[in-house]
Chimera marker file (.cmm) of the C-alpha trace (Angstrom):
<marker_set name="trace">
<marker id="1" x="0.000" y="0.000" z="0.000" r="1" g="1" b="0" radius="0.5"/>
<marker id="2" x="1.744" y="3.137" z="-1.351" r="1" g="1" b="0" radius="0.5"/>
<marker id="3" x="-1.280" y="5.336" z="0.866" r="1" g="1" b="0" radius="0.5"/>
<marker id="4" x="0.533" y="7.192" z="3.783" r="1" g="1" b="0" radius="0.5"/>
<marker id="5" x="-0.543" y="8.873" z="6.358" r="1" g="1" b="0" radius="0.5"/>
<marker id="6" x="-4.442" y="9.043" z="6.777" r="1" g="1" b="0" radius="0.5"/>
<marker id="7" x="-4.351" y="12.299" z="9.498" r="1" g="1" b="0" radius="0.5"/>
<marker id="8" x="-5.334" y="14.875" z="6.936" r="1" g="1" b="0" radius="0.5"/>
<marker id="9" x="-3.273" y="17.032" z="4.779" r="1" g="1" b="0" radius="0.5"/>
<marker id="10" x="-1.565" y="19.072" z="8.200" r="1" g="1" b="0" radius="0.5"/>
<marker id="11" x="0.400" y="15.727" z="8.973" r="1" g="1" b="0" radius="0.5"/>
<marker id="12" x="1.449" y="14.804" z="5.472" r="1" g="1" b="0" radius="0.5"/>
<marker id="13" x="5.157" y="15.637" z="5.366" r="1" g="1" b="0" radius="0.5"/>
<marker id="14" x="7.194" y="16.411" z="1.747" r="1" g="1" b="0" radius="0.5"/>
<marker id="15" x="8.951" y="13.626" z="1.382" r="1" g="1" b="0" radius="0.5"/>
<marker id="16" x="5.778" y="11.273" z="1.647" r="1" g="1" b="0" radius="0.5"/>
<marker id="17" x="4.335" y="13.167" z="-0.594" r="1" g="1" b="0" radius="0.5"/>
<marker id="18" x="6.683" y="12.905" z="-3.289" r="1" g="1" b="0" radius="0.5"/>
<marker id="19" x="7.049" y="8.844" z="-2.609" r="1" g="1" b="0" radius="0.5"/>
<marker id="20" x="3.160" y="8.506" z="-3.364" r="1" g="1" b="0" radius="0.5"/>
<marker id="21" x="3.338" y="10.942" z="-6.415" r="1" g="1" b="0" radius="0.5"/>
<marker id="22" x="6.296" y="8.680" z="-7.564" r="1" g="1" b="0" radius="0.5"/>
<marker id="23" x="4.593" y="5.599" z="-6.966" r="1" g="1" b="0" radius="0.5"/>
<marker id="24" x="1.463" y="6.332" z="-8.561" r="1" g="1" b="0" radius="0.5"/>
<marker id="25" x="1.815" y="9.570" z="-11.204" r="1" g="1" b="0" radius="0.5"/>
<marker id="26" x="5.259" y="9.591" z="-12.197" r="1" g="1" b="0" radius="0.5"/>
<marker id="27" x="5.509" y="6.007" z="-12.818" r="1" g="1" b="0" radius="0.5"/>
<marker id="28" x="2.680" y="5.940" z="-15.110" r="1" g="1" b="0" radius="0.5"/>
<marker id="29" x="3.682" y="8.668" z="-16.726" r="1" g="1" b="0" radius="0.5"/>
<marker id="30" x="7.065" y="7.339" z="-17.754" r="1" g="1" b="0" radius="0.5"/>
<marker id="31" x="5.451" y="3.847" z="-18.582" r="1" g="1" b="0" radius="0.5"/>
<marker id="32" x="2.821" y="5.826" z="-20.928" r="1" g="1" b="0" radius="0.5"/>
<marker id="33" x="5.573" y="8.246" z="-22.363" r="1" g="1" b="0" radius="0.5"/>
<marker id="34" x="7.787" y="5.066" z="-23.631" r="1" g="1" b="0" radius="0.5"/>
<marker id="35" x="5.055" y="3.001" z="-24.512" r="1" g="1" b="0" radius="0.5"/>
<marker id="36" x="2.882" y="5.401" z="-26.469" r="1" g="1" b="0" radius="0.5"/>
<marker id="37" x="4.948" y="5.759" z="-29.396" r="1" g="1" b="0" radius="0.5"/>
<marker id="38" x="5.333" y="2.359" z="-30.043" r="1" g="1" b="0" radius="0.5"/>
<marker id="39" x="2.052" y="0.949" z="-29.662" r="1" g="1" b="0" radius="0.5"/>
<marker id="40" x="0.081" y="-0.523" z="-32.387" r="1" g="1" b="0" radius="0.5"/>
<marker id="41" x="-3.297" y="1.293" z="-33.695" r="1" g="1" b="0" radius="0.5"/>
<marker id="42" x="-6.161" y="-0.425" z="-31.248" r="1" g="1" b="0" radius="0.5"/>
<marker id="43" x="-3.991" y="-1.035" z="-28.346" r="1" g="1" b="0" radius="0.5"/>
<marker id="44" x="-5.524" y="0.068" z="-24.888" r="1" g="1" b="0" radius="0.5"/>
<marker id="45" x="-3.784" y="1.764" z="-21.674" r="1" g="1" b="0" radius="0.5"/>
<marker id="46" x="-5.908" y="1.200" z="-19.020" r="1" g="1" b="0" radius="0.5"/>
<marker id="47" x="-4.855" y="2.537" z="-15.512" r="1" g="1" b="0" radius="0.5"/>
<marker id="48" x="-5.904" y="1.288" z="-12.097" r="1" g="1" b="0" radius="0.5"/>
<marker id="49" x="-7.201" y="4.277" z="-10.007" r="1" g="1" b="0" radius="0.5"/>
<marker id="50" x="-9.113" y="4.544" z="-6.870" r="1" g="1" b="0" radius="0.5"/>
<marker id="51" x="-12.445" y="5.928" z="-6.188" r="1" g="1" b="0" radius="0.5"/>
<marker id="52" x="-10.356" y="8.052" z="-3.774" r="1" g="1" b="0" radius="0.5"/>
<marker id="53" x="-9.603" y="10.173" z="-6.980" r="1" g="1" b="0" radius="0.5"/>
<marker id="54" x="-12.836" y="10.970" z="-7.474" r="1" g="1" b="0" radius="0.5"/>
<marker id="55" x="-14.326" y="11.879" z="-3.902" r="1" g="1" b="0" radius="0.5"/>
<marker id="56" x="-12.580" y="13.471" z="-1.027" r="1" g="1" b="0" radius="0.5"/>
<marker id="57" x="-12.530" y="11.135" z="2.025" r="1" g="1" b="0" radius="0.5"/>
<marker id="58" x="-9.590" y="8.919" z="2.480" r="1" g="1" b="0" radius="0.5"/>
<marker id="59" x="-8.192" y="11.494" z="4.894" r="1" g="1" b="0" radius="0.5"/>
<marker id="60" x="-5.117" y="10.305" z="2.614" r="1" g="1" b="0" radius="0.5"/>
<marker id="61" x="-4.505" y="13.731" z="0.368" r="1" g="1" b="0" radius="0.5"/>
<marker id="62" x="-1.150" y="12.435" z="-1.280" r="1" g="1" b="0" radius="0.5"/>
<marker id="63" x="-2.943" y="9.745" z="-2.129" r="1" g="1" b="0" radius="0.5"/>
<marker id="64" x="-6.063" y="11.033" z="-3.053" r="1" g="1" b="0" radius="0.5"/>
<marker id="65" x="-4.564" y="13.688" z="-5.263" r="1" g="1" b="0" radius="0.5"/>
<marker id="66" x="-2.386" y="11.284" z="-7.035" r="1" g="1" b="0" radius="0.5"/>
<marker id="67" x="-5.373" y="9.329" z="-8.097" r="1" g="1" b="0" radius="0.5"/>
<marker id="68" x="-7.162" y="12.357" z="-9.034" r="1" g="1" b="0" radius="0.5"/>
<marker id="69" x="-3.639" y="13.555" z="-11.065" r="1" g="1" b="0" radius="0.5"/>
<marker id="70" x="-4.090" y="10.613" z="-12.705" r="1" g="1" b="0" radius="0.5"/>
<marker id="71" x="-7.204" y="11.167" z="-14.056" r="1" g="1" b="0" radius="0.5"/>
<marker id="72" x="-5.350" y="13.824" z="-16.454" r="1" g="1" b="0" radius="0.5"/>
<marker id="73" x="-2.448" y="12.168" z="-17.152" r="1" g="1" b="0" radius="0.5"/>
<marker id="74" x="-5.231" y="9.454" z="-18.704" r="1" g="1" b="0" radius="0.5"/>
<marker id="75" x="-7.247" y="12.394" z="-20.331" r="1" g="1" b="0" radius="0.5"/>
<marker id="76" x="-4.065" y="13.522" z="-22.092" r="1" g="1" b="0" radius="0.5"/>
<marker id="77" x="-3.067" y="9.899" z="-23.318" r="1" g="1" b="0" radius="0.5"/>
<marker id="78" x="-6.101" y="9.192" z="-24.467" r="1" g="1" b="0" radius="0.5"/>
<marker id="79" x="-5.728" y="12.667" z="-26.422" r="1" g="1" b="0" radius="0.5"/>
<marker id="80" x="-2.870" y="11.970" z="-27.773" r="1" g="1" b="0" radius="0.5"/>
<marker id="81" x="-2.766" y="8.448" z="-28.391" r="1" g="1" b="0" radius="0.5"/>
<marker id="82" x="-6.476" y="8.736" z="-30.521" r="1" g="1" b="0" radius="0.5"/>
<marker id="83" x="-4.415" y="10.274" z="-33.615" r="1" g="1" b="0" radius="0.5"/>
<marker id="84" x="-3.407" y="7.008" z="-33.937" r="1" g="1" b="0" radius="0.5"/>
<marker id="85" x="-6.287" y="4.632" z="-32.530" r="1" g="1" b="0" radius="0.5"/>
<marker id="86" x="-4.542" y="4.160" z="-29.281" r="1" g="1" b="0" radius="0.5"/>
<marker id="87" x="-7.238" y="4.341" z="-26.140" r="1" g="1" b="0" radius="0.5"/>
<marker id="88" x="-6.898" y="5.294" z="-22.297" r="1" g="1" b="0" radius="0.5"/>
<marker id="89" x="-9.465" y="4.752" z="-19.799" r="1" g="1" b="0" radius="0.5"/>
<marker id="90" x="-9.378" y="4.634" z="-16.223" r="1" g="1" b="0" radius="0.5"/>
<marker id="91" x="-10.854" y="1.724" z="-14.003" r="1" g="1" b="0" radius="0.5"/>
<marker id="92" x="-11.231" y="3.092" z="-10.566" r="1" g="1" b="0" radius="0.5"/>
<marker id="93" x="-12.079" y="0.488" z="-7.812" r="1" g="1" b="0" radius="0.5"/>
<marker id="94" x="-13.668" y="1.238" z="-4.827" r="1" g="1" b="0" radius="0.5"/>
<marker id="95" x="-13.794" y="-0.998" z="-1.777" r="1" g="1" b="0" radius="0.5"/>
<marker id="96" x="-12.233" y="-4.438" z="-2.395" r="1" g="1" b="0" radius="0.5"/>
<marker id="97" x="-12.046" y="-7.503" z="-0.711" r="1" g="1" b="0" radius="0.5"/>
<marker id="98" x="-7.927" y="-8.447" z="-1.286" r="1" g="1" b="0" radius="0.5"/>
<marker id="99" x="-5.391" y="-9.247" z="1.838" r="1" g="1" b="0" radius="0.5"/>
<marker id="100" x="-3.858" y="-5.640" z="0.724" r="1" g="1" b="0" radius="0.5"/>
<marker id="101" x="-7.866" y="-4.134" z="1.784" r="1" g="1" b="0" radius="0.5"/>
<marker id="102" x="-8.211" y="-6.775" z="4.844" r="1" g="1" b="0" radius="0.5"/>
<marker id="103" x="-4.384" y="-5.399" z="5.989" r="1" g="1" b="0" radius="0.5"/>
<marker id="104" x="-5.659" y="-1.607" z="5.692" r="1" g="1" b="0" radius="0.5"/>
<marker id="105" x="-9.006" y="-2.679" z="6.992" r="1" g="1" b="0" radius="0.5"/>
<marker id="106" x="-7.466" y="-4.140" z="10.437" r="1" g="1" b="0" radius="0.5"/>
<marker id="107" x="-5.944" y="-0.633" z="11.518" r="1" g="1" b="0" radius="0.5"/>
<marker id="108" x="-9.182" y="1.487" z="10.334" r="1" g="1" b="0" radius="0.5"/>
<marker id="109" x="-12.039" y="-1.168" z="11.588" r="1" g="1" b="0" radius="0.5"/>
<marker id="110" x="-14.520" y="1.002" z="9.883" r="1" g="1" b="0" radius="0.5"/>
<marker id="111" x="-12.971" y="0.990" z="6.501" r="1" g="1" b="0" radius="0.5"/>
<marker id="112" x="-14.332" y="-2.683" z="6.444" r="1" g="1" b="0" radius="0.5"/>
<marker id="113" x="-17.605" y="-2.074" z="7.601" r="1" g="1" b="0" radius="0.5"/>
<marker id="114" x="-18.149" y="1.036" z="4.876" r="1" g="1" b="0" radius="0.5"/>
<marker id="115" x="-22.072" y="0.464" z="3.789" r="1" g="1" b="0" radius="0.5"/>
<marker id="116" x="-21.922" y="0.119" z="-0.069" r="1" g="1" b="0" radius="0.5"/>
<marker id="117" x="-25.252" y="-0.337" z="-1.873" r="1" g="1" b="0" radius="0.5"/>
<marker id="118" x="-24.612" y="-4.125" z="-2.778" r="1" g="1" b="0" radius="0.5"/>
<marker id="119" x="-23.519" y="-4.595" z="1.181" r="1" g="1" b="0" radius="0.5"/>
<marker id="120" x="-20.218" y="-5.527" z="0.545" r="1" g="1" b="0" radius="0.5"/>
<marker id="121" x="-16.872" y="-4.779" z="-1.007" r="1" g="1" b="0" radius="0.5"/>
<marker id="122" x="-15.743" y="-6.238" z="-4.240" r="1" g="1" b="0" radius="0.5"/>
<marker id="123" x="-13.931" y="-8.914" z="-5.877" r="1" g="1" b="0" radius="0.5"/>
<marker id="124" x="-10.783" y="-8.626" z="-7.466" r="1" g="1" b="0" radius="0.5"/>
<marker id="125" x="-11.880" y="-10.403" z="-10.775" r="1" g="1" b="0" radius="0.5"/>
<marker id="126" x="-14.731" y="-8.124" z="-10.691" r="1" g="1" b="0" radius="0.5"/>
<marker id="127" x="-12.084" y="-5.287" z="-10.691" r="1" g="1" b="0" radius="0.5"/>
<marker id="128" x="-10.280" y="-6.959" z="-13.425" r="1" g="1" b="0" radius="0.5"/>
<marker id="129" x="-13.326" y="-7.649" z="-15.703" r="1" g="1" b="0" radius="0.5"/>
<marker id="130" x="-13.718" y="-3.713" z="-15.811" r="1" g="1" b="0" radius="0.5"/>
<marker id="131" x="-9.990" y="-3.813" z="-17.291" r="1" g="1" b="0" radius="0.5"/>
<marker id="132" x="-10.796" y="-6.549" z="-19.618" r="1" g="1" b="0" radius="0.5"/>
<marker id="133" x="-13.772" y="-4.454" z="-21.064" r="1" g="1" b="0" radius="0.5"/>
<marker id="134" x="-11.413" y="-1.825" z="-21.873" r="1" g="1" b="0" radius="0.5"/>
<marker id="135" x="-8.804" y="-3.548" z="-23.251" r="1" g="1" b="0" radius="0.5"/>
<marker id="136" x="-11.245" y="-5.652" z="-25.704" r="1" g="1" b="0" radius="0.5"/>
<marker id="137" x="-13.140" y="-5.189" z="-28.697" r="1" g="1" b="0" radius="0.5"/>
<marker id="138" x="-16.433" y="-3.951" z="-26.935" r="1" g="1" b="0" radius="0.5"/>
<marker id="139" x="-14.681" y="-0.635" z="-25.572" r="1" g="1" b="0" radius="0.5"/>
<marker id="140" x="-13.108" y="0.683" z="-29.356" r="1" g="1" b="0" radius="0.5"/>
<marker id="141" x="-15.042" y="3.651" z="-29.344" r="1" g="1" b="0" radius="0.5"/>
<marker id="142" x="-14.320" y="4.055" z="-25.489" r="1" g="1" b="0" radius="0.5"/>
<marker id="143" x="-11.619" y="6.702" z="-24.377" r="1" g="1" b="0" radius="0.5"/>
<marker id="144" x="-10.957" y="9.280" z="-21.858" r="1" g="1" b="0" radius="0.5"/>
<marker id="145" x="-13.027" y="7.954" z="-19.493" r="1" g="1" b="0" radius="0.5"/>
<marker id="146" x="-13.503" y="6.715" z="-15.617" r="1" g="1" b="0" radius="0.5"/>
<marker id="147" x="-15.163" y="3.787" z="-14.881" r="1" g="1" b="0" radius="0.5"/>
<marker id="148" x="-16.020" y="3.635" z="-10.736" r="1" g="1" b="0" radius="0.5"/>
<marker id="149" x="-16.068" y="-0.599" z="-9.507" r="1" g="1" b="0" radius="0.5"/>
<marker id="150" x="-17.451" y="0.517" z="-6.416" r="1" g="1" b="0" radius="0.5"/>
<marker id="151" x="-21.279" y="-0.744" z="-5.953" r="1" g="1" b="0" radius="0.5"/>
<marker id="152" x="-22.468" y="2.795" z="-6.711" r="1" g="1" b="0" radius="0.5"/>
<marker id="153" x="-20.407" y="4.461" z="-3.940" r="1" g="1" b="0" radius="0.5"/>
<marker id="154" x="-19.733" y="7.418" z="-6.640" r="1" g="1" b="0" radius="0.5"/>
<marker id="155" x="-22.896" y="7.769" z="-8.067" r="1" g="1" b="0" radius="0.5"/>
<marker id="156" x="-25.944" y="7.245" z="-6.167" r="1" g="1" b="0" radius="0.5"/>
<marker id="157" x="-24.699" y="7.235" z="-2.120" r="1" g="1" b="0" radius="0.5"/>
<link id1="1" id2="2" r="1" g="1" b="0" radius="0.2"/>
<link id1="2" id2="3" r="1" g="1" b="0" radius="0.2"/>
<link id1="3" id2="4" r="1" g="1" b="0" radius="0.2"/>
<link id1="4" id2="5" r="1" g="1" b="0" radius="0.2"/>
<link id1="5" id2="6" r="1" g="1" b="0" radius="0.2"/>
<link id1="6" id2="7" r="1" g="1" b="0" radius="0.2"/>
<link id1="7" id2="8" r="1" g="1" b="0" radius="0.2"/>
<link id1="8" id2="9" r="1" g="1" b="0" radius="0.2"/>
<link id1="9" id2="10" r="1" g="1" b="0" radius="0.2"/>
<link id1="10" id2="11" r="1" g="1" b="0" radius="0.2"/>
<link id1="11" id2="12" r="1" g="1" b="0" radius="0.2"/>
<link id1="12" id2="13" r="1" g="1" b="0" radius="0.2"/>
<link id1="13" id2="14" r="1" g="1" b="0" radius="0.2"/>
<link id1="14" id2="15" r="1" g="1" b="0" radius="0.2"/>
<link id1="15" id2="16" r="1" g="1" b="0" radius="0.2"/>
<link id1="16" id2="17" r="1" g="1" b="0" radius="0.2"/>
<link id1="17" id2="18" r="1" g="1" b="0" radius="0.2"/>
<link id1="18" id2="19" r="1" g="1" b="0" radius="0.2"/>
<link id1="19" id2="20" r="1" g="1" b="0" radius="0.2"/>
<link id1="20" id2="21" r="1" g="1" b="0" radius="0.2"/>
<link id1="21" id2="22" r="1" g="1" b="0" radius="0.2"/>
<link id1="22" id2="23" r="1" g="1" b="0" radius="0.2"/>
<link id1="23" id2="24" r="1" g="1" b="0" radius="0.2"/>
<link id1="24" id2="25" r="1" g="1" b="0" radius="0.2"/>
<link id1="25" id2="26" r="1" g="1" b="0" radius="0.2"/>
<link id1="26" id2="27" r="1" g="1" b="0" radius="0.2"/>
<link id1="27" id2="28" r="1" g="1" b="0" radius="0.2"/>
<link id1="28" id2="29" r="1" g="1" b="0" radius="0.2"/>
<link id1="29" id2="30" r="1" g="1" b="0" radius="0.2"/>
<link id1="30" id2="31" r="1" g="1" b="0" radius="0.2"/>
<link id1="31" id2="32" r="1" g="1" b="0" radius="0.2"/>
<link id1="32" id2="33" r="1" g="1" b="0" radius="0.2"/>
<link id1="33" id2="34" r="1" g="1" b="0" radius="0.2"/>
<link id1="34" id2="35" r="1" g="1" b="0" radius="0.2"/>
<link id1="35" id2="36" r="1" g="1" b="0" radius="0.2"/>
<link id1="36" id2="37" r="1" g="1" b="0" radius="0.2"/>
<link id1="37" id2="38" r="1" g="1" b="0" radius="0.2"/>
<link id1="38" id2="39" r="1" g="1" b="0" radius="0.2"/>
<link id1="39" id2="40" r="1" g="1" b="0" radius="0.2"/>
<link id1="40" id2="41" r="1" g="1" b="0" radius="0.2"/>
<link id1="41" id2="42" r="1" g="1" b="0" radius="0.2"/>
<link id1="42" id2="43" r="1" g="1" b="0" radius="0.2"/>
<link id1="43" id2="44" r="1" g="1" b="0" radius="0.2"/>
<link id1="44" id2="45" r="1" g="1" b="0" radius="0.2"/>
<link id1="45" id2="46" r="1" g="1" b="0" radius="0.2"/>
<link id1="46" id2="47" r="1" g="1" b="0" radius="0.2"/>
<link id1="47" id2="48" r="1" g="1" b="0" radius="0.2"/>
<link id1="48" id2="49" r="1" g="1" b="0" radius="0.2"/>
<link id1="49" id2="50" r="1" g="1" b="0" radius="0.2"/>
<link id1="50" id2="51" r="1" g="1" b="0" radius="0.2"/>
<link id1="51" id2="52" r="1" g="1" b="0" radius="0.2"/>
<link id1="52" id2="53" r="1" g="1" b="0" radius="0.2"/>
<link id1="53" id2="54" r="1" g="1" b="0" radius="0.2"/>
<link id1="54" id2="55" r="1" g="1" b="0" radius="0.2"/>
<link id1="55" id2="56" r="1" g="1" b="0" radius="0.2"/>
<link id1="56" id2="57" r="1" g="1" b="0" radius="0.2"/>
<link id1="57" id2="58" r="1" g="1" b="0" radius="0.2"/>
<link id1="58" id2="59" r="1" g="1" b="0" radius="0.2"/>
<link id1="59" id2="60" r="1" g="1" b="0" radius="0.2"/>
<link id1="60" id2="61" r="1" g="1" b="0" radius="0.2"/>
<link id1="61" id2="62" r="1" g="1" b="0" radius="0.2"/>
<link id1="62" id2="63" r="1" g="1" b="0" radius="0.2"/>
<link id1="63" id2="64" r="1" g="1" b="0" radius="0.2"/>
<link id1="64" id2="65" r="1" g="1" b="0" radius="0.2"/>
<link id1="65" id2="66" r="1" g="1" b="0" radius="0.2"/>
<link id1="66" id2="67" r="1" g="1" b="0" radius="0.2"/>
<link id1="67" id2="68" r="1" g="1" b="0" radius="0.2"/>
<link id1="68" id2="69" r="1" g="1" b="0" radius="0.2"/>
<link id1="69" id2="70" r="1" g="1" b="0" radius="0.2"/>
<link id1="70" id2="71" r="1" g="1" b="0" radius="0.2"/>
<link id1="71" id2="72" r="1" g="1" b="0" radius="0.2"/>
<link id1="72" id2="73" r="1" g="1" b="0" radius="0.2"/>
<link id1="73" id2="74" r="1" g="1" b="0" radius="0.2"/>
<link id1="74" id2="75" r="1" g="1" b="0" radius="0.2"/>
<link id1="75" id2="76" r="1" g="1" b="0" radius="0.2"/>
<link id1="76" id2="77" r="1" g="1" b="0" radius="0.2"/>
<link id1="77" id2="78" r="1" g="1" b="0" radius="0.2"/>
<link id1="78" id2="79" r="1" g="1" b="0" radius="0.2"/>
<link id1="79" id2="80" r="1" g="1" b="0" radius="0.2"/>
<link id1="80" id2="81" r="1" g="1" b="0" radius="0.2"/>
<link id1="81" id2="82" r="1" g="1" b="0" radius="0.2"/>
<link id1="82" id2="83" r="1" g="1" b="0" radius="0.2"/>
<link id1="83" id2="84" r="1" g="1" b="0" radius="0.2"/>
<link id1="84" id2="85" r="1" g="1" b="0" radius="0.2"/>
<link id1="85" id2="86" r="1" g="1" b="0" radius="0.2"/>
<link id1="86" id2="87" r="1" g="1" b="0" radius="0.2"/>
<link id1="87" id2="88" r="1" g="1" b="0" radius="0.2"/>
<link id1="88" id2="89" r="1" g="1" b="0" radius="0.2"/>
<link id1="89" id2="90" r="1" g="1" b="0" radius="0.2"/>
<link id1="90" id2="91" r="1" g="1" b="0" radius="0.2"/>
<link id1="91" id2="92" r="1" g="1" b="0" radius="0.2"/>
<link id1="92" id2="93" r="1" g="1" b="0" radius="0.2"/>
<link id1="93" id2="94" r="1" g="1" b="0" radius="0.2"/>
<link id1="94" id2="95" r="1" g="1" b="0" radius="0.2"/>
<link id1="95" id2="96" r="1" g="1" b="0" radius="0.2"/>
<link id1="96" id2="97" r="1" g="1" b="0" radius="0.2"/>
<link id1="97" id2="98" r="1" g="1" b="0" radius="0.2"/>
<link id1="98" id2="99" r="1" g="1" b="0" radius="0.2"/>
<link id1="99" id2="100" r="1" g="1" b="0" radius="0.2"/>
<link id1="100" id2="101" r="1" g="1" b="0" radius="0.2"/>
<link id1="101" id2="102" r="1" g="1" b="0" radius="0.2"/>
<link id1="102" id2="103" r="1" g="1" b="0" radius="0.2"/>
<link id1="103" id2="104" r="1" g="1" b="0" radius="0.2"/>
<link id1="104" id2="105" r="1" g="1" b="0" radius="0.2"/>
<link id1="105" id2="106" r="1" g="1" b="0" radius="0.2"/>
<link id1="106" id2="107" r="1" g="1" b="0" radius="0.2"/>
<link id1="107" id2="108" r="1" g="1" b="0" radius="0.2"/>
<link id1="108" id2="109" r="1" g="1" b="0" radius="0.2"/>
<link id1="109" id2="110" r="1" g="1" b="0" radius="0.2"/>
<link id1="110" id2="111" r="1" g="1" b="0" radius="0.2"/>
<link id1="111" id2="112" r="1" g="1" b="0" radius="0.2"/>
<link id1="112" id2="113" r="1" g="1" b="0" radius="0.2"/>
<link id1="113" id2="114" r="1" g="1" b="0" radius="0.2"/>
<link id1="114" id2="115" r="1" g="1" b="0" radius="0.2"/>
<link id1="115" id2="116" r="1" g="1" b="0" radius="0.2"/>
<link id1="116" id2="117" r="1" g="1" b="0" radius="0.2"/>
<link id1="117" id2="118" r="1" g="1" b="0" radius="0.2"/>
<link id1="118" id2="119" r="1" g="1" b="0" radius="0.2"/>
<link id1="119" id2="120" r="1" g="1" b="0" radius="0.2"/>
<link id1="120" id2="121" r="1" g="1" b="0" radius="0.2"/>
<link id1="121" id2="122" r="1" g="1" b="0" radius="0.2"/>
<link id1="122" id2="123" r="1" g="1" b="0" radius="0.2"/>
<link id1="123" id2="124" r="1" g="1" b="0" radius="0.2"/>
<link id1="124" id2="125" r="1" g="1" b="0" radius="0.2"/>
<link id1="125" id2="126" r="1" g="1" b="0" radius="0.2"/>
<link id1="126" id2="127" r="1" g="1" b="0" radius="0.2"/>
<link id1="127" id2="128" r="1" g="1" b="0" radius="0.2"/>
<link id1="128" id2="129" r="1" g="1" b="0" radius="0.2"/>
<link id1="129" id2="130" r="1" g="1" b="0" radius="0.2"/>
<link id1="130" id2="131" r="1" g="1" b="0" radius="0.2"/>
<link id1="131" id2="132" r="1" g="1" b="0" radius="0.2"/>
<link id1="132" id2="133" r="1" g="1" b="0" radius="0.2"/>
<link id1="133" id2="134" r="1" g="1" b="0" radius="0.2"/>
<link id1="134" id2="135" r="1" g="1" b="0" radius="0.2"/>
<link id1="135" id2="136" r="1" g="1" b="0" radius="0.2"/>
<link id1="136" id2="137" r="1" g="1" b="0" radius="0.2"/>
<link id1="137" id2="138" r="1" g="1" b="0" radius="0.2"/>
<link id1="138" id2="139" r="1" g="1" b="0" radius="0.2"/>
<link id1="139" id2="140" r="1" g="1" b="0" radius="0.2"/>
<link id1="140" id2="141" r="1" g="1" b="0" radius="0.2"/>
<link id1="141" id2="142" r="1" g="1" b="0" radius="0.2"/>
<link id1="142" id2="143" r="1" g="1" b="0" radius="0.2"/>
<link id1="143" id2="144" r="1" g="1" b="0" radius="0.2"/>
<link id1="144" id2="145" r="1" g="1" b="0" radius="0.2"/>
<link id1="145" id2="146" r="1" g="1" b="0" radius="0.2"/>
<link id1="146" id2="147" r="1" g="1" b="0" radius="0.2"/>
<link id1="147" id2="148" r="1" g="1" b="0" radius="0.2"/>
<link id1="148" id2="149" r="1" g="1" b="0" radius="0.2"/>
<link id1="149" id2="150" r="1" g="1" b="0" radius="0.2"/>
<link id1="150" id2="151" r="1" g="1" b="0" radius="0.2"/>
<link id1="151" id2="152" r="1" g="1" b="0" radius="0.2"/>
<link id1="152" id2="153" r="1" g="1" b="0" radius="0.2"/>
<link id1="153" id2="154" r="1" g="1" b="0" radius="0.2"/>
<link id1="154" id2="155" r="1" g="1" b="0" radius="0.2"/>
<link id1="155" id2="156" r="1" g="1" b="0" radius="0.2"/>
<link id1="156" id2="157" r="1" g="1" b="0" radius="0.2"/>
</marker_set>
């Protein structure tokens, strides 16, 4: 888990910050900037987000921000990559059940018990099903965009 902190943005200290930027913007960035050139017309970059991109919460605000950064750095891929049929789209999980989410769940107890409309958190294949859609035929007119795996967390709670 690359998240640190979780006391608000008063407690998050520089050098944190620039780890979780690292982690998660920067090393996107230089995959996407080496592999963009070379990719064939109809290839797919799909990142993996975070709802925490999308709504303020986490009390995490490296973290959040970085998945919210990432949202452009898709937006401009996706831009730039369409001159030649290339597509970006974000998958953006929310709650899911993994030992990584049990771990963080054990020192926030109420991360775990977070109502979600389906009453409970989700799969990782259900996660990676979202990715598949992207990367596959059905999604070819599909770029630019966030899709939330989150029971409805971002759109109807």
């Amino acid at each position: 888990g690359i998240g640190l902190g979780g006391l608000g943005l008063s407690a998050v200290k520089a050098a944190e910050w620039d780890t979780v930027l690292g982690v998660n913007l920067r090393g996107p960035m230089l995959c996407c900037r080496e592999a963009l050139p070379v990719m064939a017309p109809g290839g797919a970059v799909v990142f993996i987000s975070s709802i925490a991109g999308l709504v303020a919460g986490s009390r995490l605000p490296a973290y959040d921000s970085s998945k919210a950064a990432l949202g452009g750095l898709m937006r401009h891929v996706a831009l730039e990559g369409a001159r030649k049929g290339v597509r970006a789209n974000i998958v953006a999980p929310g709650l899911v059940d993994t030992p990584l989410g049990r771990a963080a769940s054990q020192g926030r107890p109420s991360r775990g018990r977070a109502p979600t409309p389906f009453g409970r958190q989700a799969t990782g294949w259900e996660v990676a099903y979202a990715a598949l859609f992207f990367i596959g035929e059905e999604s070819v007119y599909v770029t630019g965009q966030t899709l939330a795996v989150d029971s409805g967390l971002t759109g109807i709670s």
